[in-house]
C-alpha positions as CSV (number, residue, x, y, z in Angstrom):
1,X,157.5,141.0,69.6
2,X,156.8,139.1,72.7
3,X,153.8,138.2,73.9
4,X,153.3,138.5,77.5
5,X,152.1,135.7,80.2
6,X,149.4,137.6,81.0
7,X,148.1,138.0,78.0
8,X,148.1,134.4,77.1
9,X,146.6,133.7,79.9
10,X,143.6,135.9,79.8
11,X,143.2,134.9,75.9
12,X,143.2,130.8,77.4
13,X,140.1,132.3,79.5
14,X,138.5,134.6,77.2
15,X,138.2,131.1,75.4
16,X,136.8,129.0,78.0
17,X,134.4,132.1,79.1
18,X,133.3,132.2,75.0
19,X,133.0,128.2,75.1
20,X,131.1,127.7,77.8
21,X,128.5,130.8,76.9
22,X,128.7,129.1,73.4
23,X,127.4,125.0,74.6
24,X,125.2,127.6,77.0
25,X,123.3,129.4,74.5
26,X,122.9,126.4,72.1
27,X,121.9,124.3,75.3
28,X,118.8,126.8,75.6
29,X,118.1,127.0,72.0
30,X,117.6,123.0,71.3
31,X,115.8,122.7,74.4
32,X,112.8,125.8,73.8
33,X,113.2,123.8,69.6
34,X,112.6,119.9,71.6
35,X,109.4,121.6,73.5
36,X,108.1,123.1,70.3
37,X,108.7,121.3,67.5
38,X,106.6,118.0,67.2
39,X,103.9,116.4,65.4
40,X,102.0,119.4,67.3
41,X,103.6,122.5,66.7
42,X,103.2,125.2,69.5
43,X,105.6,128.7,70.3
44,X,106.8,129.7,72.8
45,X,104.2,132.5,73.9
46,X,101.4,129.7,73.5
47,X,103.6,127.1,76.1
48,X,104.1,130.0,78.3
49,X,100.1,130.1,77.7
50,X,99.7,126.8,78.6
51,X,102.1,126.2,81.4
52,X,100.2,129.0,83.2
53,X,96.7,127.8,82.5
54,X,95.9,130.7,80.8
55,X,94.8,129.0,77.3
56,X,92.1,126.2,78.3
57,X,93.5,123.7,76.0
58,X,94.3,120.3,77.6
59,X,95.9,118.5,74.5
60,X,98.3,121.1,74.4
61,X,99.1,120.9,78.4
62,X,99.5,117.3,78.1
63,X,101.8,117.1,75.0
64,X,104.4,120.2,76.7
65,X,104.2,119.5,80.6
66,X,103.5,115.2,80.5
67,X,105.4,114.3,77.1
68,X,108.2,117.4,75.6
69,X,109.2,118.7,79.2
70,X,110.2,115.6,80.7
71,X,112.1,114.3,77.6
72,X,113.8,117.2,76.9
73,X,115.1,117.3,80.4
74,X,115.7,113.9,80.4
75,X,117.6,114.2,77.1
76,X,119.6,117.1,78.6
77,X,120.5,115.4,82.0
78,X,121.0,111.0,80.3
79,X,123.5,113.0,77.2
80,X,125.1,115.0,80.2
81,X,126.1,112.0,82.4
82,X,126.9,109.5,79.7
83,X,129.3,112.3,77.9
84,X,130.7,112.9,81.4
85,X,131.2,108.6,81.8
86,X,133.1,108.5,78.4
87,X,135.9,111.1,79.8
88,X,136.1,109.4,82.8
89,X,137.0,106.0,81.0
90,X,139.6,108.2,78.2
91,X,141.0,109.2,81.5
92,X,141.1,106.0,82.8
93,X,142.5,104.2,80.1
94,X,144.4,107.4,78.6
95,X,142.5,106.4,75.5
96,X,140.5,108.9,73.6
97,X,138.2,106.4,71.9
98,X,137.3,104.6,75.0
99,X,133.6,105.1,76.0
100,X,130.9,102.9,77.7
101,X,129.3,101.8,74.0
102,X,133.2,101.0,72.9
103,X,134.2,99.2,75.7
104,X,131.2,96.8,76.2
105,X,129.9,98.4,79.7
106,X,126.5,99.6,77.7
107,X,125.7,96.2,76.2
108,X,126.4,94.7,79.6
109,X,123.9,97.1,81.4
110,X,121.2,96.1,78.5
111,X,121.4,92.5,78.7
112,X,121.6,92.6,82.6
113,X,118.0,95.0,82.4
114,X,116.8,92.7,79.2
115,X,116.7,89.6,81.3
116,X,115.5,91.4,84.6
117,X,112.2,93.0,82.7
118,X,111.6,89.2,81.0
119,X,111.7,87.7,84.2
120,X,110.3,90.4,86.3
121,X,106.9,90.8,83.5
122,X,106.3,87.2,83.4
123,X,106.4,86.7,87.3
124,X,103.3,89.6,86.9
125,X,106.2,91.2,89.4
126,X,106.0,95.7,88.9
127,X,109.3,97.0,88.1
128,X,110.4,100.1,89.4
129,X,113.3,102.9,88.3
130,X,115.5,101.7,90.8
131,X,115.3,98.1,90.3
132,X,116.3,98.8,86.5
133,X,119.2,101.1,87.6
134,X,120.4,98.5,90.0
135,X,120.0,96.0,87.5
136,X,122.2,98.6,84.7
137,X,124.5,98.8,87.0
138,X,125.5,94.8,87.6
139,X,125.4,94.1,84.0
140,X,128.0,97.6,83.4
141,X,130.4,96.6,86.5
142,X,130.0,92.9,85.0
143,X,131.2,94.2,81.8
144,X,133.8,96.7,83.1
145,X,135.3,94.0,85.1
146,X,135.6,91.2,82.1
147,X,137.7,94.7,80.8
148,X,139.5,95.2,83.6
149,X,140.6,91.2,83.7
150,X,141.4,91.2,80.0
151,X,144.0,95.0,81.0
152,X,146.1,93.0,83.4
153,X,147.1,90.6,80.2
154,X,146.7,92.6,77.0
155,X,148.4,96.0,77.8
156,X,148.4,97.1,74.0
157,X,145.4,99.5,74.2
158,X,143.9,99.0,70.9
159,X,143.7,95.5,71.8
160,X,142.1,96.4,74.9
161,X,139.2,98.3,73.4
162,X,138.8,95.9,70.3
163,X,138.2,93.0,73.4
164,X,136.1,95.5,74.9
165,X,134.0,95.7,71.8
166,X,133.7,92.0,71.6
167,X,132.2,91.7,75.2
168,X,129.7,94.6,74.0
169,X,128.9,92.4,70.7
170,X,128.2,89.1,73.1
171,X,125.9,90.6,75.2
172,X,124.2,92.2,72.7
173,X,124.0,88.8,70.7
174,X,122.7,87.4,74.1
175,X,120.0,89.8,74.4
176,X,119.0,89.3,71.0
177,X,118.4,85.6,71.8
178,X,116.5,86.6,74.5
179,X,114.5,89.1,72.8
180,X,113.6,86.5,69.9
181,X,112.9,83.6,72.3
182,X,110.8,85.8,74.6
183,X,107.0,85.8,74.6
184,X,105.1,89.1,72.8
185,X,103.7,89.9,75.9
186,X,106.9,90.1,77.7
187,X,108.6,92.4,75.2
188,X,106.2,94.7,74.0
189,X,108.4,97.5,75.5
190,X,112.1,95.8,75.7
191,X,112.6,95.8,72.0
192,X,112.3,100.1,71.7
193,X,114.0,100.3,74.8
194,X,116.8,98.2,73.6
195,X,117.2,100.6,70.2
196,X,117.5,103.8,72.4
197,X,115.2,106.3,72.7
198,X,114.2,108.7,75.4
199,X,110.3,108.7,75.0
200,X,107.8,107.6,77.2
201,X,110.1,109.6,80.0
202,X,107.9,110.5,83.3
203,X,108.4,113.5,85.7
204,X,109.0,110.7,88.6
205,X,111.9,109.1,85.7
206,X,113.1,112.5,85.6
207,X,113.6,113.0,89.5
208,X,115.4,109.8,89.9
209,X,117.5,110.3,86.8
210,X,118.7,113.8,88.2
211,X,119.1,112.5,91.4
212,X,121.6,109.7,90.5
213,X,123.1,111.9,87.8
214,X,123.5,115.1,90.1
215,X,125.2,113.3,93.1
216,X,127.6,111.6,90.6
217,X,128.2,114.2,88.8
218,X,129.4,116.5,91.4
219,X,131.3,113.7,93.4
220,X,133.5,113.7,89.8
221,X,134.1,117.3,90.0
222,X,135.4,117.3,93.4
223,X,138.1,114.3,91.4
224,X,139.2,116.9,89.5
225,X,142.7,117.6,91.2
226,X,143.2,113.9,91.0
227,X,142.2,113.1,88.0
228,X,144.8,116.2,86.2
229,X,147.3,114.3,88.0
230,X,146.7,111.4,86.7
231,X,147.1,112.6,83.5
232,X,150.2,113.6,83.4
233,X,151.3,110.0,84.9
234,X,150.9,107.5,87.2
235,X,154.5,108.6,88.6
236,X,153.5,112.1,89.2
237,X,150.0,111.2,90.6
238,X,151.6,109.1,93.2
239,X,154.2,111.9,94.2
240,X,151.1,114.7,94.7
241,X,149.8,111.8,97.4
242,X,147.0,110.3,94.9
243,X,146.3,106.7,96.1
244,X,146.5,105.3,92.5
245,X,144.1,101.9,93.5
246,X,141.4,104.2,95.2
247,X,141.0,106.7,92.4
248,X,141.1,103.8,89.4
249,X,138.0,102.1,91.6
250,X,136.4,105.3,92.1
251,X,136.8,106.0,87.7
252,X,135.2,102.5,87.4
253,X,132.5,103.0,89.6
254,X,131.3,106.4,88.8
255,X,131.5,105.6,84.9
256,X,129.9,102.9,85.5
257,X,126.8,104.5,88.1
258,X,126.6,107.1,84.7
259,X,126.5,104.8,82.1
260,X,124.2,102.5,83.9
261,X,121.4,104.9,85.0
262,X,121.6,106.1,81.1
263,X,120.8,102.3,79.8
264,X,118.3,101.7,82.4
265,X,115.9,104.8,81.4
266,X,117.1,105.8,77.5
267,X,118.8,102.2,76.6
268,X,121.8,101.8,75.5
269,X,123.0,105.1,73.0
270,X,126.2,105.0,71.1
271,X,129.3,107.4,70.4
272,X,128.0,110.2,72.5
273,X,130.4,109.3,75.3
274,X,133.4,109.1,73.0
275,X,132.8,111.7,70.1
276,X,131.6,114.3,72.9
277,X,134.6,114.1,75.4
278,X,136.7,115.5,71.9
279,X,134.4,117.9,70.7
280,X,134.4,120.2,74.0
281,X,138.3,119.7,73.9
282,X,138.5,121.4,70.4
283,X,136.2,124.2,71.6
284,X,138.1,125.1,75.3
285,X,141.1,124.1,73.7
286,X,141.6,122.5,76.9
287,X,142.0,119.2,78.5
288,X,142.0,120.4,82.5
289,X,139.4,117.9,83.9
290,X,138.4,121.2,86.1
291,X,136.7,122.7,82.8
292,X,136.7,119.2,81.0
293,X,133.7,118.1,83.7
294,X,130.9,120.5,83.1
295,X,132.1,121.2,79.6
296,X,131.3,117.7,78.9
297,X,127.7,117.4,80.8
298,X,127.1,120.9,79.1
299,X,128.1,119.5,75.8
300,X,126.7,116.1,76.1
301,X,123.4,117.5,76.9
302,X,123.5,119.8,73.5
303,X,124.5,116.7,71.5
304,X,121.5,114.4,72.7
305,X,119.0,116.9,72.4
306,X,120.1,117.8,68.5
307,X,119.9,114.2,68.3
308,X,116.6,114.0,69.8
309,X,115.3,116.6,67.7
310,X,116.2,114.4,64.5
311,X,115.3,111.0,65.4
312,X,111.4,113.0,66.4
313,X,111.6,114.9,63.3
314,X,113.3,114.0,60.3
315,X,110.9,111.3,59.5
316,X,107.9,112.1,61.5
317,X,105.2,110.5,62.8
318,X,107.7,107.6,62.4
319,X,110.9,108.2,65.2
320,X,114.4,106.8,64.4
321,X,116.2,105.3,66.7
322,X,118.4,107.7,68.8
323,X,121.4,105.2,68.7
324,X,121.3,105.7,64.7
325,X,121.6,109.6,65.0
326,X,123.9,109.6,67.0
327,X,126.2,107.3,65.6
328,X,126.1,109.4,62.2
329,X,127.6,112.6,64.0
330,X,129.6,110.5,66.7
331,X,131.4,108.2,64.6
332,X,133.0,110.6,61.8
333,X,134.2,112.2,65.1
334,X,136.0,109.2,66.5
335,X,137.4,108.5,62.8
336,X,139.1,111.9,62.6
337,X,140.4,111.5,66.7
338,X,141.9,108.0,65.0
339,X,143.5,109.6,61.7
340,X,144.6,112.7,63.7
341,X,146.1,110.7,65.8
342,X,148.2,108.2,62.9
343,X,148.2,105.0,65.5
């Protein structure tokens, strides 16, 4: 019996209808568990309570509205946008275990905002959101380009992303240096921030992060045409009128903007932009970068609250680093992407 067009078809959507309601649902469950669940445990009625004012209890107010609202939200939007950076560099360099922590363009970012808060603290100098974004974003495009120098010689793309891996190792051996040559009072903050976490997130961190997120993120969606030609080959790309030089610069850029604003609030975080990427492909079924986009922000922003959740809970009062939970459910990931793959 054949099965009709049609009916393929509306099973492909049925699919990405159930997948996205599925990363949907769980997106609203792990955030309402991140605003509850804490050293202070508080439901849901009683945040509604004290959101409203109608319980007079300021400890509670403070803990959900300053501290659990703004981190979850900034856990959502950071896991969104550096999810959404790793497909953009596997589309880049067709590569499926490419990623800004791979690659090197994370450990740039860190020791490019590492040496700008050791300078900036000891000149008594105030440093701003922006001036750690800008700064995240000259040590990434530093360390994209170093990657893009070493492409033009090594095309084997293994090679490519163990040299990319290298670069990320240096500057993180640099910032160690700098971390263990710097004076107490000039680190006090860099060496949590250079572990990864996203506490100690303000509402005014949470306005700039969605701002520079936001505006990315829906400047890559309207690449989405492009980008599915590009998949299928440079050849084709260039027939359907893509300008090939333009849209690789644009890749670098917007990757780069993503992964930087991430390192300059959260630090760097590992796996989540490679492991994340494949995970929403397995669920859609799919690799269209038209459902790939907000599949991956939607499923990046799942896998960093989970993550959250664990590094706050699993050993509280004492919080892991985020870096080390994710890299125990993003690296099995990338191993079965390399064994499925036999190359």
């Amino acid at each position: 019996m054949k099965i009709s067009h049609s009916y393929i078809k509306w099973n492909k959507q049925l699919r990405w209808v159930g997948g996205f309601a599925f990363l949907g649902i769980l997106l609203f469950i792990l955030f309402c568990m991140n605003v509850c669940i804490g050293t202070v445990s508080i439901s849901i009625k009683n945040i509604g309570a004290v959101l409203l004012r109608q319980q007079n209890n300021e400890m509670f107010y403070n803990i959900v509205w300053k501290i659990r609202f703004p981190r979850a939200i900034a856990a959502m939007v950071l896991g969104g946008g550096l999810a959404l950076s790793g497909y953009l560099l596997q589309t880049f360099f067709h590569n499926p275990i490419a990623g800004p922590f791979v690659l090197g363009i994370s450990s740039g970012a860190k020791l490019v905002v590492a040496v700008v808060m050791i300078v900036l603290v000891k000149q008594a100098v105030e440093i701003n959101s922006w001036t750690l974004i800008v700064a995240a974003f000259i040590g990434a495009m530093l360390a994209m380009g170093l990657v893009l120098l070493m492409s033009g010689r090594i095309r084997n793309m293994s090679r490519l992303v163990i040299s990319g891996i290298m670069i990320g190792y240096i500057c993180s051996a640099i910032t160690e240096f700098l971390v263990a040559f710097a004076e107490e009072d000039d680190i006090v903050n860099l060496h949590s921030w250079s572990m990864g976490s996203f506490s100690g997130i303000t509402w005014d961190n949470v306005k700039i992060i969605t701002i520079v997120i936001g505006i990315t993120s829906i400047l890559v969606f309207f690449m989405a045409k492009p980008m599915y030609a590009y998949q299928l080959g440079e050849g084709y790309a260039k027939n359907m009128g893509v300008n090939i030089v333009l849209f690789r610069m644009l890749l670098v850029l917007f990757s780069s903007v993503l992964s930087a604003c991430v390192t300059a609030f959260a630090g760097p975080i590992s796996f989540v932009g490679i492991a994340v990427p494949q995970l929403v492909k397995v669920v859609l079924h799919s690799s269209k970068p038209i459902l790939m986009i907000p599949a991956s922000i939607l499923g990046g922003a799942v896998f960093c609250l989970a993550c959250d959740l664990l590094a706050r809970t699993l050993l509280a009062p004492t919080e892991l680093s985020i870096s080390a939970v994710t890299a125990v459910f993003g690296a099995p990931v990338v191993i079965a992407v390399m064994l499925k793959r036999k190359g």
